[in-house]
N, C-alpha and C positions, 0 to 999 in steps of 0.2 A: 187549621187549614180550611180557608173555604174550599165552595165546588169547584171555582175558576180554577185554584191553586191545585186541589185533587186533579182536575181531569187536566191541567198544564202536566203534572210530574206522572201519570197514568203514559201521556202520549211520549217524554220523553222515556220514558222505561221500554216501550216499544219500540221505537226509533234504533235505543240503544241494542236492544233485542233482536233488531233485523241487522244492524252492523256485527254485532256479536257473535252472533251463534253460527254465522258464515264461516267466521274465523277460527271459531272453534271447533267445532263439528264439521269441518270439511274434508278433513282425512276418513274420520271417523265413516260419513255415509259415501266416499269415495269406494271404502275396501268393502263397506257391503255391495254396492252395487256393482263391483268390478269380481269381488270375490266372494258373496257372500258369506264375508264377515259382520255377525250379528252387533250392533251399535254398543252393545254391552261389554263385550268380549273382553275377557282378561285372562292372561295367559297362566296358568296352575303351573307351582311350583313343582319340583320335584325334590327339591333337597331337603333331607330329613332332618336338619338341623335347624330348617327357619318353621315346620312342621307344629305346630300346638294344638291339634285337632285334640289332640286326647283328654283339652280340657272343657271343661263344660262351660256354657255361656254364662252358667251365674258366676262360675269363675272368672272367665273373662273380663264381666263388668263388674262384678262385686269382688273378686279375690285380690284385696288388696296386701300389701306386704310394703316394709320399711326401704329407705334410702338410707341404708350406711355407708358409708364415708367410699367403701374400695366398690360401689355397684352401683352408683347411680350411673354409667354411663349404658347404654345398651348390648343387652346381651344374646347375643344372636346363637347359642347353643352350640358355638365351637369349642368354647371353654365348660363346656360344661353344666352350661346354666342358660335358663330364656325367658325374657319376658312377654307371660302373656295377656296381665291383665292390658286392655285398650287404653283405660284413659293415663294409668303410668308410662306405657311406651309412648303414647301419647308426646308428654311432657317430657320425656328425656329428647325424643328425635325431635321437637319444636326446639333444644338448646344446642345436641348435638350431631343432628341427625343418628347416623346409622354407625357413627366413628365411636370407640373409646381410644381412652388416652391415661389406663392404670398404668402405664410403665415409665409415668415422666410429674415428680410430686409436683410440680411448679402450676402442669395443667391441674393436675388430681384437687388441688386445694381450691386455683380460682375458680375450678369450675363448678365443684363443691359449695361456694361462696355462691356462685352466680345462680345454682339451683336453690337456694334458701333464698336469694331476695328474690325469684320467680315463681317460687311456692306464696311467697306474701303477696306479690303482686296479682296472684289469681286468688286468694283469697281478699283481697280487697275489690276484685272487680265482681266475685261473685255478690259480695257486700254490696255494689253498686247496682248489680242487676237487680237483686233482692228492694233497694230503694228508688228503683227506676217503678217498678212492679207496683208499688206502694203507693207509688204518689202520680201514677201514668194520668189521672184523672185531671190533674192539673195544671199539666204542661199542655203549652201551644207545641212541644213537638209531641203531638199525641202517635200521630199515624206515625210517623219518624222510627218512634221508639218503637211501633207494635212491629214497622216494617222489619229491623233489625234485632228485636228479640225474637221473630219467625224465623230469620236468615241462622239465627245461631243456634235454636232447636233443629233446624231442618238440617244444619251443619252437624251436630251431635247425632240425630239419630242417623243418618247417612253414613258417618263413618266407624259408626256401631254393626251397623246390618252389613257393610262391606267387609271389617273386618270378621263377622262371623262367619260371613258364606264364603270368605277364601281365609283358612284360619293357618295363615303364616303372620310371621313376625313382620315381615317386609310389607304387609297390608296395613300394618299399623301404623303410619306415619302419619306427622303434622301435614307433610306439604300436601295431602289430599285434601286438608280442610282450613287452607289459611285462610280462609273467612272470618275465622274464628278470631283471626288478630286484629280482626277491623271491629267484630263486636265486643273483644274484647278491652279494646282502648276507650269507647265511649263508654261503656259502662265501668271503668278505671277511673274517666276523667269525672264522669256523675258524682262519683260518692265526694269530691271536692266540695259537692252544696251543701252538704249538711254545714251549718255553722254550731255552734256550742253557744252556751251562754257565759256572760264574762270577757276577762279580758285574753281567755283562749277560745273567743269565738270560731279562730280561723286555725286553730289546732289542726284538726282532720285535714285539711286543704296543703298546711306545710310537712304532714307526714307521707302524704303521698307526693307531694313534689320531691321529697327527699327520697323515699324510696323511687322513683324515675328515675331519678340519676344517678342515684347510688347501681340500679341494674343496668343506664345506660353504660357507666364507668368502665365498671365488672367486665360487660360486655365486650367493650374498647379492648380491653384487659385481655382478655382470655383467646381474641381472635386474634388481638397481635402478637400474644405468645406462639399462637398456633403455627406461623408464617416461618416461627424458627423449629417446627418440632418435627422431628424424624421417629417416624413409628419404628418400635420395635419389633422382634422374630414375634408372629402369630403362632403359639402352639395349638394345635388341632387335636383336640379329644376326642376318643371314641363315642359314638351316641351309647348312651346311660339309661336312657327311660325306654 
């Protein structure tokens, strides 16, 4: 990218940024200045059951634990159980939000399915950040990639330190950082360039197209199941810990 190019895409990032942030941030400096309500404000839970303070941050980020078959969906401490490592609730509310669906096998298995080809597909994208990183020297989209490999660190550590400093389970969601679905498709579609040698140069390229679709399918799959699924009686357990 030349300068001309640089300071073209510099002045629409601002353009965008004065359209933007109007739109965004207008409630927001509205209740400060009417009520001073500070720009940050978020409202602290009270219920003891979305609660996880008890666990410590290396837990949090590092205490990882298995997807067996009957608990990958999220568990919000009314049954008994919660999840509080970040980046596993993470991944469950980016497939199911904040809903499970143990009491209907039809959902329990496609969606069991759809979290295994989602597990691959983030392992292949992190393979693509990894070969973005690698080879960023060489690309004409240099700043491109730097811009969007910022956007997805800045996206991780952000929804790291927010879920620490309000440490409920309901802090933990995807849709605070769907940015992450934008970095994380370009860096999905990257690892397509590696070519092999032979006559499976273009191997890598048709296993991730297969895997796309095979998650878009799944996906298809499991939302249209949902349209006919009638939640069962929620039993409410005593808090345990």
């Amino acid at each position: 990218m030349g300068k001309k190019e640089g300071l073209k895409s510099f002045l629409n990032l601002v353009v965008f940024g004065v359209i933007s942030a109007p739109l965004g941030l207008w409630f927001e400096i509205r209740n400060n200045l009417k009520y001073g309500v500070p720009l940050t404000y978020v409202l602290l839970s009270d219920n003891i059951y979305q609660d996880v303070s008890r666990y410590s941050p290396m837990q949090r980020i590092f205490g990882f634990y298995g997807f067996p078959i009957e608990d990958y969906y999220i568990n919000l401490g009314s049954d008994g159980t919660q999840d509080y490592n970040i980046f596993i609730t993470l991944i469950k509310t980016a497939l199911f939000g904040e809903e499970n669906y143990r009491d209907d096998f039809t959902m329990s298995i496609t969606g069991y399915i759809l979290l295994l080809l989602f597990l691959a597909v983030i392992a292949v994208t992190v393979a693509g950040l990894v070969y973005t990183v690698i080879t960023i020297r060489k690309r004409d989209s240099f700043w491109e990639d730097i811009a969007m490999a910022i956007m997805g660190i800045t996206q991780i550590i952000s929804i790291v330190m927010f879920a620490l400093k309000y440490p409920h389970i309901c802090s933990i969601n995807f849709r605070f950082t769907m940015l992450l679905a934008l970095c994380g498709t370009v860096f999905f579609a990257r690892i397509s360039e590696i070519k092999l040698k032979g006559s499976n140069k273009d191997l890598i390229t048709k296993i991730t197209r297969i895997l796309a679709v095979a998650l878009f399918v799944m996906a298809i799959l499991f939302y249209t199941i949902l349209w006919t699924y009638v939640k069962g009686e929620v039993t409410v357990v005593d808090v345990t810990w």
